[in-house]
C-alpha positions in Angstrom: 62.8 98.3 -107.4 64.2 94.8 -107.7 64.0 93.2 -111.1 61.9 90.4 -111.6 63.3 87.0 -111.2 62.2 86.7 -115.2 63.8 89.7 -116.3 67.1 88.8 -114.6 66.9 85.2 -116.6 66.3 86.8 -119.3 69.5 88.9 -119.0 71.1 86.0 -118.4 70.2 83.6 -121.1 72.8 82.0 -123.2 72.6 82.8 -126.7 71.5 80.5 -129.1 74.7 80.1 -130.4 75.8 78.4 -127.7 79.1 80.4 -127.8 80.9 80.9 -124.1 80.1 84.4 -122.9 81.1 86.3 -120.0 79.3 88.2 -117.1 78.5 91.5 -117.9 78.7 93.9 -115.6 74.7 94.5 -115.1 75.0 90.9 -114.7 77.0 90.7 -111.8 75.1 93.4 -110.8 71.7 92.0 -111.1 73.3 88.4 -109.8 74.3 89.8 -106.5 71.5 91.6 -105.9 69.6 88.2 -106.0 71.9 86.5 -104.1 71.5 88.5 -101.2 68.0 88.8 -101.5 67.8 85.1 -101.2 70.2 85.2 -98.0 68.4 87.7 -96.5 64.8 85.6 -97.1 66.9 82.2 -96.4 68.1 84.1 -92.9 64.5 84.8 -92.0 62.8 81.5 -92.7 66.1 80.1 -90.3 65.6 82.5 -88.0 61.7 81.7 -87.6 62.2 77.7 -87.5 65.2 78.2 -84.9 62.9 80.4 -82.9 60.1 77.9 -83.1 62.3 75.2 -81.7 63.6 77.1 -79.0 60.3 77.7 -77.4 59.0 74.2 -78.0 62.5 72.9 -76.3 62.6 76.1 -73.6 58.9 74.9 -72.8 60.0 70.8 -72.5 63.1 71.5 -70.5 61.0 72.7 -67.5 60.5 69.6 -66.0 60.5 65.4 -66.8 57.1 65.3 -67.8 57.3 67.8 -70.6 60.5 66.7 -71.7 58.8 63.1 -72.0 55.6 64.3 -73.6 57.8 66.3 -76.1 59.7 63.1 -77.0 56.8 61.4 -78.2 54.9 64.1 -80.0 58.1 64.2 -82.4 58.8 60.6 -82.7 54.9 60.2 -83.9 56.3 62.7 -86.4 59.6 61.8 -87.5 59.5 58.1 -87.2 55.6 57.4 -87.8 53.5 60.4 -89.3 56.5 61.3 -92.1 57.1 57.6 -92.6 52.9 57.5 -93.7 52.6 54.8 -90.8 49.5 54.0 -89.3 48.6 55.4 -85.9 48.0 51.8 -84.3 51.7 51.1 -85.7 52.3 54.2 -83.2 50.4 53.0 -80.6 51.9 49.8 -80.1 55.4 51.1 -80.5 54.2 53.6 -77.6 53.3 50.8 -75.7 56.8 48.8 -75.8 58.4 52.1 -75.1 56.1 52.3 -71.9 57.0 48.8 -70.7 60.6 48.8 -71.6 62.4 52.1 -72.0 60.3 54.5 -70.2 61.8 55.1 -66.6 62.3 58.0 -64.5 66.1 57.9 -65.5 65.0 58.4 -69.3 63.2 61.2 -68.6 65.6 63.0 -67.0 67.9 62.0 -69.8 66.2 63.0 -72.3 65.5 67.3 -70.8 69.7 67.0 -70.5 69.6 66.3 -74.3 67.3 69.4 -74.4 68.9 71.5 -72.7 72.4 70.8 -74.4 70.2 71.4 -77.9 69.2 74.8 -76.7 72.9 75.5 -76.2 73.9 74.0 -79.8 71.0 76.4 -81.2 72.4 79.6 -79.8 75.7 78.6 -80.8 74.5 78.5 -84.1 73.1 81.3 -84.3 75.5 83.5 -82.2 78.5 82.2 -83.4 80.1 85.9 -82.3 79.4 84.6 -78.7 80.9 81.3 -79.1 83.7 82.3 -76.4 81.2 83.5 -74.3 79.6 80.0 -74.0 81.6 77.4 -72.2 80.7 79.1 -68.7 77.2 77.7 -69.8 78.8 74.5 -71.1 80.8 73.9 -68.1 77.4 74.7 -66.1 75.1 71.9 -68.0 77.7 69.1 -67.4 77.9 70.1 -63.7 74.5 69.6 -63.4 74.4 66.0 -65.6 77.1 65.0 -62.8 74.9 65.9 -60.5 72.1 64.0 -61.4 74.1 61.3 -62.2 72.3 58.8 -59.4 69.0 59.5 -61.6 70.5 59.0 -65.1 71.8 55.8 -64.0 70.6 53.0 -67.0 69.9 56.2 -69.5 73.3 58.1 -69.8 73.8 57.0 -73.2 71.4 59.2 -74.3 73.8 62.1 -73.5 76.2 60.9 -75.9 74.1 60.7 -78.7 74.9 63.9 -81.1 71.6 66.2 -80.2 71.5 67.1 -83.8 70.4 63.5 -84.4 67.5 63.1 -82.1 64.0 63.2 -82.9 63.6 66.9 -81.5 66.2 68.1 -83.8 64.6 66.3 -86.7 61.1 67.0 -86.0 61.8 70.7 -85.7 63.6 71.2 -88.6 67.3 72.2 -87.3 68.8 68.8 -87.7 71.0 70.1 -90.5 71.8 73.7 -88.8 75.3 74.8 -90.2 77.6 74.7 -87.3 81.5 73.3 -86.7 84.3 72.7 -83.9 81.5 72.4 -81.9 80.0 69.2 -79.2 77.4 67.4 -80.7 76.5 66.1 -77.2 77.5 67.2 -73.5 79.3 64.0 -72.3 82.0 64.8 -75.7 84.3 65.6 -72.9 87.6 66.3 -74.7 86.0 67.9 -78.0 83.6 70.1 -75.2 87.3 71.1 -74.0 89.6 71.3 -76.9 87.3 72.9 -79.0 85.1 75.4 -76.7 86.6 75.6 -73.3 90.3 75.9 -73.2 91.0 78.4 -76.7 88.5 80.6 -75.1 91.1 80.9 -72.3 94.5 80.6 -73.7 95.9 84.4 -72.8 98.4 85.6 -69.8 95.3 87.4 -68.5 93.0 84.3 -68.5 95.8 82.1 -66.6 93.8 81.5 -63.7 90.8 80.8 -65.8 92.9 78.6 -67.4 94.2 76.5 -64.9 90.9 76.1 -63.0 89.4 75.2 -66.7 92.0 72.2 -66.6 91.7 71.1 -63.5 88.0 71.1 -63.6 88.4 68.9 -67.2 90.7 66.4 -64.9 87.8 66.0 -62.4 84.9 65.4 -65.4 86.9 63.0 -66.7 87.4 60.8 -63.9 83.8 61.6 -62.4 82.8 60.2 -65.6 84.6 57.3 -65.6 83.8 56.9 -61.5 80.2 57.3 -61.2 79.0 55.2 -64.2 81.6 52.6 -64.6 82.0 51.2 -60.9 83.3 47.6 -60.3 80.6 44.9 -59.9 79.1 43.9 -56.9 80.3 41.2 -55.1 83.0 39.9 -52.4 86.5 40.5 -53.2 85.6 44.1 -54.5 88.1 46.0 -55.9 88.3 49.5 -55.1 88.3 50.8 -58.2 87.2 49.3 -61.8 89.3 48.7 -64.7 88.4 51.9 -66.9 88.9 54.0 -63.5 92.5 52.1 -63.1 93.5 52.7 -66.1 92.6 56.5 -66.4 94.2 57.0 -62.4 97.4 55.0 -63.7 97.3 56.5 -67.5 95.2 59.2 -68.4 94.8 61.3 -65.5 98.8 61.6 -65.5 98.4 62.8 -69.4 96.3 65.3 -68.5 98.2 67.1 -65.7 101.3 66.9 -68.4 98.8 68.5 -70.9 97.8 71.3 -68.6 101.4 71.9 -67.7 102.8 72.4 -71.1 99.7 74.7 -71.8 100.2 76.7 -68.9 103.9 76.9 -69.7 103.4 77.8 -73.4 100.7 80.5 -72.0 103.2 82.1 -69.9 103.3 80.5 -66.7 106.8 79.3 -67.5 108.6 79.0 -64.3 105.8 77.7 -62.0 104.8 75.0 -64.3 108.7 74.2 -65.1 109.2 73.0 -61.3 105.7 71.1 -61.6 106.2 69.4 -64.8 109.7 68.5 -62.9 107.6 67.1 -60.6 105.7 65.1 -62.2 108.5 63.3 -64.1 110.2 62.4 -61.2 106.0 61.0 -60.1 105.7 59.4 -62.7 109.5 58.0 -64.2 108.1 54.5 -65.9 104.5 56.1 -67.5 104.8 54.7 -70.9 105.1 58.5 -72.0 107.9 59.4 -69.8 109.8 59.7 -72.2 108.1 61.7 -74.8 107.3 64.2 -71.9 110.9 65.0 -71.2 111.7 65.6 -75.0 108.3 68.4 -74.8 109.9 69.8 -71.5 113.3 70.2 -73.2 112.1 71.5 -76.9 110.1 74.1 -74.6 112.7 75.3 -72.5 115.3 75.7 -75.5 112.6 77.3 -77.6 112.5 79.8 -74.9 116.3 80.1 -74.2 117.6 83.2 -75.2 120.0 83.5 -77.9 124.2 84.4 -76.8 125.3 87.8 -75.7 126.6 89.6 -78.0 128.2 92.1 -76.1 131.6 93.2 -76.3 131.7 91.9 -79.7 131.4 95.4 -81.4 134.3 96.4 -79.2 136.5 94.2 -80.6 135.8 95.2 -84.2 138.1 98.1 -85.6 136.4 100.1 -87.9 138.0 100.1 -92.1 140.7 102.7 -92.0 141.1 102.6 -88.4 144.6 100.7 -88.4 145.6 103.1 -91.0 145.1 106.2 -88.7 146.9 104.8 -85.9 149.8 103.3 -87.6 150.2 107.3 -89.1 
C-alpha cells in the first residue's frame, strides 16, 4: 500500500531544531515512490488532454468549414470567454473577422496549421518515432505547395509556431514539452536540419539522402517562387528580387551544402568531381573561397597517412651488428 501523502510529510519534517539533516534511506525511499506516482498520474492527465485535442483537430482537418468553425469556437475561449469578456464583445469581433479576414484562402490556411499541429502532437508524444516522421513532414509541405494558388493572401498563417495559435491554447497543449523540432511547416531549414536530413545521414540512406537534399533545394525556391513573384506591370522582370537573389546566392549554397554532406556521408568520390564542378560554376560566388578551403580540409582529412613499408627492413635489430661482425 502506498503511504499517505501525510505520513510521508511527516517523515519528512524538519526538526524543530532547525539543524540540517540528511535523507534517510526510508526517505529516499518513500520520496521516489511519490515521485513516480505523480509522473505516472501527470502522464495520464497528458495523455487524456493530448488525446482530446487530437480528435477535436482530426475532426477540424476534414474539410475548410470545420477547420473554420473550430477557429472560432476557441478564440471565443481563449481570447473572450477566459478573458471574462462579454459575448457581444465576441460578436462584433466575429463580425470584423467576417468582413475582413475571413476568405476561402484563410480557411484553407488555417486546416494546414492543423494538420502540422497533429504532427507536432505525435511528435511529442512519440518522441521514439521522431525519425520516422519527416516522410510525413515532407508529405504536409508538399501538399501546402500544392495548394499554394488557394493560400494566396493567408500563407502567413503557416509560419506562425502552431503551438501559439488559439487551438493549441484552447486545448491545453500550448506548453507540451518538445525540442529540435518545427514550430510551423513553412520553418524550412529548421524542418530540414533538425528532422529530415539527421534521420538520413548513413552510407545506407545515401540515396535517401540525396533526394532529401534536392527535394529541400526545390521547397526553397518554390517558396520563394510562388509567393514572392515580381509585380505586375510592363517591363516585367522575369524573376523578383528575393527569387534573384536565392538563384544567384542561396540556391548555389545549398548544392555546396549537399555536396559536402554527401562527401562526409561517404559518397566521397562522386561528390569530389561535383563539388569540382561547381567551383569552376560558380568562381566569383562571394563563398568561393570558403568552399575550396571545405573541399581541401575534407580531402586531407581523408588522405591517408605515409607508407610505412620497408621501414622495418631497414632497422637491425640490438645485437644484430654484433653477430655478424663475429
Amino acid at each position: 500500500m502506498k503511504p499517505p501523502v501525510l505520513f510521508l510529510l511527516a517523515l519528512l519534517s524538519v526538526p524543530v531544531s532547525g539543524e540540517p539533516e540528511k535523507l534517510s534511506a526510508l526517505d529516499v525511499q518513500l520520496l521516489l515512490e511519490k515521485l513516480k506516482e505523480v509522473r505516472e498520474g501527470s502522464q495520464k492527465l497528458i495523455g487524456a488532454r493530448y488525446s482530446t485535442a487530437h480528435s477535436a483537430f482530426r475532426a477540424a482537418i476534414q474539410n475548410d468549414s470545420a477547420a473554420h468553425a473550430l477557429f472560432l469556437d476557441c478564440t471565443e475561449k481563449v481570447q473572450f470567454e477566459d478573458k471574462q469578456k462579454s459575448g457581444s464583445d465576441f460578436r462584433d469581433w466575429k463580425r470584423r473577422h467576417k468582413e475582413r479576414t475571413d476568405t476561402p484562402a484563410f480557411r484553407r490556411a488555417l486546416r494546414h496549421q492543423l494538420n502540422w499541429l497533429l504532427l507536432t502532437l505525435q511528435a511529442a508524444s512519440e518522441p521514439e518515432k521522431r525519425d520516422e516522421m519527416w516522410v510525413k513532414a515532407l508529405d504536409h509541405i508538399d501538399t501546402i505547395f500544392k495548394d499554394a494558388e488557394d493560400l494566396e493572401g493567408s500563407q502567413q498563417l503557416l509560419r506562425q509556431n502552431v503551438l501559439g495559435t488559439v487551438f493549441a491554447e484552447a486545448y491545453s497543449v500550448d506548453n507540451i514539452d518538445i525540442t529540435d523540432w518545427p514550430g510551423s511547416p513553412l520553418q524550412l531549414e529548421a524542418v530540414y536540419e533538425g528532422l529530415v536530413l539527421p534521420s538520413l545521414r548513413r552510407v545506407k540512406t545515401l540515396g535517401q539522402l540525396e533526394q532529401a537534399w534536392d527535394k529541400r533545394i526545390l521547397h526553397e525556391g518554390t517558396l520563394i517562387e510562388i509567393w514572392d513573384k515580381p509585380k505586375k506591370g510592363l517591363g516585367r522582370p522575369e524573376h523578383s528580387a528575393p527569387m534573384e537573389k536565392f538563384l544567384e546566392v542561396r540556391r548555389p549554397q545549398l548544392e555546396w551544402k549537399k555536396e559536402m554532406d554527401l562527401f562526409n556521408v561517404g559518397d566521397q568520390k562522386k561528390a569530389s568531381l561535383r563539388m569540382l564542378k561547381h567551383l569552376e560554376t560558380y568562381p566569383s560566388h562571394r563563398d568561393a573561397a570558403t568552399w575550396i578551403a571545405e573541399f581541401q580540409a575534407a580531402v586531407k582529412g581523408q588522405a591517408a597517412p605515409p607508407s610505412q613499408e620497408g621501414s622495418d627492413e631497414d632497422e637491425v635489430e640490438p645485437g644484430a651488428e654484433e653477430e655478424s661482425a663475429s
